[in-house]
Backbone bond lengths (Angstrom), bond angles and torsions (degrees), N, CA, C in turn:
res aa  C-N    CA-C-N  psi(-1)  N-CA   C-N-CA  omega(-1)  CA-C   N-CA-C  phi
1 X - - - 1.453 - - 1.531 107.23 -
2 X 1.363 129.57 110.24 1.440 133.62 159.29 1.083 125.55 -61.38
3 X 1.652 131.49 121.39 1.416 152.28 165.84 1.458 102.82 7.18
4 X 1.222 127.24 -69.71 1.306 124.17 172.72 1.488 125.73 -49.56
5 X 0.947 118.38 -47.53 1.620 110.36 175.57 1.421 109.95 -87.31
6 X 1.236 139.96 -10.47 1.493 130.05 145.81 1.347 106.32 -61.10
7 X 1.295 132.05 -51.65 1.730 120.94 -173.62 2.049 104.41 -57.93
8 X 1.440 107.21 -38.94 1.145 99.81 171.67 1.644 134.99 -63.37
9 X 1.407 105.16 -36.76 1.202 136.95 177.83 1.933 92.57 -59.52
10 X 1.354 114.90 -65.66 1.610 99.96 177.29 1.317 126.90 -68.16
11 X 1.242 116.38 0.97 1.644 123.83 158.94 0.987 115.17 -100.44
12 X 1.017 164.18 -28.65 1.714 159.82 79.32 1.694 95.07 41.04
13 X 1.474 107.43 -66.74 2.036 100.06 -169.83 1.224 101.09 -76.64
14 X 1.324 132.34 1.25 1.411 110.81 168.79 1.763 123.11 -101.94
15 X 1.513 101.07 5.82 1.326 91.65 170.07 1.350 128.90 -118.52
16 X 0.935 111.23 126.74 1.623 137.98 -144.42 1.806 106.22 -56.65
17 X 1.500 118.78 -19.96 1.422 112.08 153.38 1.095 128.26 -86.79
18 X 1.262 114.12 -23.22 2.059 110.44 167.45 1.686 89.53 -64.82
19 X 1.332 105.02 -62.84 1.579 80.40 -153.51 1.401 109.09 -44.14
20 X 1.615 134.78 -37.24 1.599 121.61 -160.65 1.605 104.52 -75.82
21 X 1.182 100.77 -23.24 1.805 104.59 -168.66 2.053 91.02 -75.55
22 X 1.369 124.19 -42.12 1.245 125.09 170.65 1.479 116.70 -61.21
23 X 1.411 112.60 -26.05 1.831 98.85 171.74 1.703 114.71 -78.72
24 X 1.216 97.26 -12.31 1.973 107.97 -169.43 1.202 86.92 -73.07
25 X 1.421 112.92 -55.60 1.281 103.27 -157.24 1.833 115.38 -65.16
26 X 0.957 118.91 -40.46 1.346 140.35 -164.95 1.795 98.08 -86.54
27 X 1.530 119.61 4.45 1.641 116.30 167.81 1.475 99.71 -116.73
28 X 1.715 111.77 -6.31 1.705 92.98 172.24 1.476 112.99 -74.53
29 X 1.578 106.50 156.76 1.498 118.13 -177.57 1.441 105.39 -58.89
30 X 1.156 148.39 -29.97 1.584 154.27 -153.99 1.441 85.48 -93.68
31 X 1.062 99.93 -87.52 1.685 89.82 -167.97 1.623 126.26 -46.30
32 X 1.595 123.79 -20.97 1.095 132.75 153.09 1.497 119.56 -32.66
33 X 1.480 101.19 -55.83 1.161 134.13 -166.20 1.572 104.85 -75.33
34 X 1.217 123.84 -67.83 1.568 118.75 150.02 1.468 122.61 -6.58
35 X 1.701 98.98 -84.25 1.699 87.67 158.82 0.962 166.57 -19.58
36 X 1.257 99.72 -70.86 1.580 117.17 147.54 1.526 116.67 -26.90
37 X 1.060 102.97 -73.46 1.708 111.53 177.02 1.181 116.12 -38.43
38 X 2.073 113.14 -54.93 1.657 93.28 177.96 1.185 109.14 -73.01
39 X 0.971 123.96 -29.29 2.183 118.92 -164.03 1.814 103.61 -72.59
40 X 1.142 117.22 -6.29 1.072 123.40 153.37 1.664 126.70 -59.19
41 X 1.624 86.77 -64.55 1.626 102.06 -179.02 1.351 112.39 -8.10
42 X 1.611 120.09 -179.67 1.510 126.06 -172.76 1.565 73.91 -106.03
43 X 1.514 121.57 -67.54 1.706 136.74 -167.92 1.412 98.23 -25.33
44 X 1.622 101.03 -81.39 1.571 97.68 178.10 1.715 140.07 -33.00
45 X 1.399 103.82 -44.92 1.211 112.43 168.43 1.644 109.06 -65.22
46 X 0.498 154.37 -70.67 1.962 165.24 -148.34 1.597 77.99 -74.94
47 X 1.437 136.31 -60.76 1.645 113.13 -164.06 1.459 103.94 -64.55
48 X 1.524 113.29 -49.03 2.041 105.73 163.48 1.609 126.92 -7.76
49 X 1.418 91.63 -85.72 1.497 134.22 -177.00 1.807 89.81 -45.57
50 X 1.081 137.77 -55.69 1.560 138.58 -146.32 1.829 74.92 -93.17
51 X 0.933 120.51 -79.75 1.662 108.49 -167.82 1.465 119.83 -47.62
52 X 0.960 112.28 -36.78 1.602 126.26 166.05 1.722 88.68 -32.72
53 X 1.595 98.13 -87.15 1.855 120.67 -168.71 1.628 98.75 -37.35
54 X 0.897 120.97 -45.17 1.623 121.79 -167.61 1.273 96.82 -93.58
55 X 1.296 142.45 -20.45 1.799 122.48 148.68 1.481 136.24 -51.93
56 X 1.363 90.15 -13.37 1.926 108.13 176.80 1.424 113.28 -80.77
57 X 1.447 120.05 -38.85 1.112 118.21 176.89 1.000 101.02 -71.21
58 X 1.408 123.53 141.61 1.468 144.41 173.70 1.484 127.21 -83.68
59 X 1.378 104.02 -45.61 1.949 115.47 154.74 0.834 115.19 -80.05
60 X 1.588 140.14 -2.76 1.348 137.23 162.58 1.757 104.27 -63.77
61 X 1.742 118.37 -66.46 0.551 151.81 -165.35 1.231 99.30 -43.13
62 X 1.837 129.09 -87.69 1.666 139.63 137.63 1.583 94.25 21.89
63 X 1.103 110.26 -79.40 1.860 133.43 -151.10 1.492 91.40 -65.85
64 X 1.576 134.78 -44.60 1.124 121.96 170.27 1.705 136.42 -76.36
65 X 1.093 91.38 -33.73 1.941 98.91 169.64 1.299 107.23 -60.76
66 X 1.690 132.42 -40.61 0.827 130.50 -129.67 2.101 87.95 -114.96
67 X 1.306 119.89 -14.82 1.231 114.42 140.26 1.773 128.72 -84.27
68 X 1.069 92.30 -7.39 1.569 92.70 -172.77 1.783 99.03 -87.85
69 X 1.484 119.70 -33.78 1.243 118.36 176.87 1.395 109.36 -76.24
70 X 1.040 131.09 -34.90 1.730 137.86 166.05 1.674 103.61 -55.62
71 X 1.181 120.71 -28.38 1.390 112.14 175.18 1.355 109.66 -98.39
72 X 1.102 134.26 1.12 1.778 132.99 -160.88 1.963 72.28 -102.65
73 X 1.590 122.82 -59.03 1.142 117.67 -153.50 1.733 124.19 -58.90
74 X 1.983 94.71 -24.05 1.067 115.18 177.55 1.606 113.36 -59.15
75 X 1.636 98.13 -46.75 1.719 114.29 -156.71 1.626 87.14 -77.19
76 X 1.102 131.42 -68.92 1.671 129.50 164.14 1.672 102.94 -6.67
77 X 1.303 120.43 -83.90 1.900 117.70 178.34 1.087 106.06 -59.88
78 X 1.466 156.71 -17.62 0.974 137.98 147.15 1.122 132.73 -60.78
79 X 1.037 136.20 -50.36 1.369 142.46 139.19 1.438 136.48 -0.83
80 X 1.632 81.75 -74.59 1.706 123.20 176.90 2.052 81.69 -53.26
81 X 1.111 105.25 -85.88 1.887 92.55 -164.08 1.212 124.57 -65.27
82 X 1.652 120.19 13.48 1.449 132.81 168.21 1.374 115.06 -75.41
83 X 1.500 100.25 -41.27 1.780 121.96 178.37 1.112 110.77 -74.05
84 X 1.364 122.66 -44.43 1.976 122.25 169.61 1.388 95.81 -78.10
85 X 0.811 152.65 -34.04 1.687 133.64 -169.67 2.564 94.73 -76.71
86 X 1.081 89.13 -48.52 1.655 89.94 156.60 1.248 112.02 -34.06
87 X 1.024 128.11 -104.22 1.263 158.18 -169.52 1.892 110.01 -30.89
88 X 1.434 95.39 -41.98 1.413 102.88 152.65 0.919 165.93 -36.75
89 X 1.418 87.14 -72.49 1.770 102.51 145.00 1.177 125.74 -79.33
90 X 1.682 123.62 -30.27 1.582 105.29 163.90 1.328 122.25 -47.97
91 X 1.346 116.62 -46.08 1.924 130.60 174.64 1.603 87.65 -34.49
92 X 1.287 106.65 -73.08 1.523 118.54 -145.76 1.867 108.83 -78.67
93 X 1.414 103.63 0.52 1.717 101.54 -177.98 1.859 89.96 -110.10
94 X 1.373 136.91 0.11 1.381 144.26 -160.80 1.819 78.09 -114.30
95 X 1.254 127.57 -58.96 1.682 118.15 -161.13 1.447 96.19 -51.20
96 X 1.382 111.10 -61.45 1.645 126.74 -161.75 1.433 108.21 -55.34
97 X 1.659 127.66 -17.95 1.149 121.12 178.19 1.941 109.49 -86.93
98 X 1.428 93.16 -32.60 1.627 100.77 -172.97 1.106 114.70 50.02
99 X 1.726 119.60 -125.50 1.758 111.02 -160.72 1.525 104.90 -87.02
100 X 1.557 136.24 1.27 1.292 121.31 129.07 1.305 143.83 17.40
101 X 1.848 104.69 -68.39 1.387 146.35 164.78 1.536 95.94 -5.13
102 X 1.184 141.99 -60.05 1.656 138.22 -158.21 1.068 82.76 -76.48
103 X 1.569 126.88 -77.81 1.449 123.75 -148.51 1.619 118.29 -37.21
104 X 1.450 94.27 -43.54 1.437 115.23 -175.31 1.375 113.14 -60.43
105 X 1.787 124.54 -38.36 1.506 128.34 178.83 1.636 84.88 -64.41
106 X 1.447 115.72 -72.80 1.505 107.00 -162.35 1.513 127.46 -33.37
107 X 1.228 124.88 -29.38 1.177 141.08 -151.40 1.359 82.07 -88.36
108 X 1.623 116.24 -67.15 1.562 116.94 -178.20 1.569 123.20 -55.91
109 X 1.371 90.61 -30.13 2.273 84.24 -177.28 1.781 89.19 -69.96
110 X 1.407 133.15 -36.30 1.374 119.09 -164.86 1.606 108.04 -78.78
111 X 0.964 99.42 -9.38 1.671 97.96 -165.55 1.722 100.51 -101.68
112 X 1.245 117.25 -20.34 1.572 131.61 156.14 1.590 107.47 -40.56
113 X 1.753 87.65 -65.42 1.363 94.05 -163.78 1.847 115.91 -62.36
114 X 1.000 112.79 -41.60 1.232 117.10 -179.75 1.921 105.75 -65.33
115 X 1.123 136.76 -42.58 1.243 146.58 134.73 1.679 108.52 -20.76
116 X 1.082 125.40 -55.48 1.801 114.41 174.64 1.174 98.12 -65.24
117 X 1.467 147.79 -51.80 1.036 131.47 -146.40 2.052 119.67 -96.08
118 X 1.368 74.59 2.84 1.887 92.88 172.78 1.779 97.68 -101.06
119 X 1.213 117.00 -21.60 1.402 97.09 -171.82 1.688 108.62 -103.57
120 X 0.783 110.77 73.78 1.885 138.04 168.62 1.512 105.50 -115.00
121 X 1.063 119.17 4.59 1.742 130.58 165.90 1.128 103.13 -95.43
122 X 1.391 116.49 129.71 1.327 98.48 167.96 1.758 115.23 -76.49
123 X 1.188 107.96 -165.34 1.155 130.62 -169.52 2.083 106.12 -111.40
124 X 1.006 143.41 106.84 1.315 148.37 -137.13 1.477 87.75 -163.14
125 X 1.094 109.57 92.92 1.976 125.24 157.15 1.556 98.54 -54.64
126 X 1.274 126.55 140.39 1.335 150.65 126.49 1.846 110.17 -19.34
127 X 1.132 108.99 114.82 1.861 95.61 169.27 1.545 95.23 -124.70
128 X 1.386 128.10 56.51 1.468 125.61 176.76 1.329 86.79 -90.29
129 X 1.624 140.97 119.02 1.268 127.67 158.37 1.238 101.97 -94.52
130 X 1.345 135.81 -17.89 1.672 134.99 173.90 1.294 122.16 -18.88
C-alpha cells in the first residue's frame, strides 16, 4: 500500500458513511464466510503468530509506529497536492468552457437521467479476497 492510499485509507475511517456502509458489509453472511476462510488460512495464521512475536518487542514496536507515522505524513502531502492539483484543473477545465456552462448542466441532468434508469442493479461488492 503506498503513502497515499494509507493517508486516504485513514480518512476513509473517519467518515461516518464508509464506516456504516463497512459494517453492512462485514454483517453479510458471504463475507462472514470469506473470513472465515482466510483466518483459517495456514498464510494467515503464521503472519498472526510473527506479528504477535514482533508486538513484544518494544523497540521493534517504537521502530514501527514511528515509520508508519512518517508514512501516514507522507500520504497526507500527497494527497494534500493531489486535491489542489484537482481543484486546478477543475477551476481551469470550468474557465475554458465559459458560457458553455448550460449546455454542460444539460448534458449532465440527461446523462443523470439515463444513469437512474441503469441503476435498478443492485450494487454487489466483489468478496474474492484470494
Amino acid at each position: 500500500m503506498n503513502s497515499m492510499m494509507l493517508a486516504q485509507l485513514m480518512q476513509d475511517m473517519q467518515d461516518p458513511e464508509i464506516m456504516r456502509e463497512a459494517q453492512k458489509m462485514m454483517n453479510d453472511p458471504a463475507f462472514q464466510a470469506q473470513m472465515k476462510k482466510l483466518t483459517e488460512s495456514q498464510g494467515f495464521k503464521q503472519h498472526m503468530e510473527a506479528s504477535q512475536e514482533m508486538m513484544k518487542d518494544p523497540e521493534k514496536m517504537k521502530e514501527i509506529e514511528a515509520k508508519m507515522q512518517d508514512r501516514l505524513k507522507e500520504g497526507n502531502e500527497m494527497l494534500s497536492k493531489y486535491k489542489e492539483q484537482e481543484k486546478e484543473y477543475l477551476e481551469k477545465e470550468k474557465a475554458e468552457k465559459g458560457d458553455g456552462e448550460e449546455d454542460g448542466e444539460k448534458k449532465a441532468a440527461a446523462k443523470e437521467e439515463e444513469t437512474e434508469e441503469v441503476e435498478d442493479i443492485p450494487d454487489i461488492p466483489s468478496l474474492n479476497l484470494n
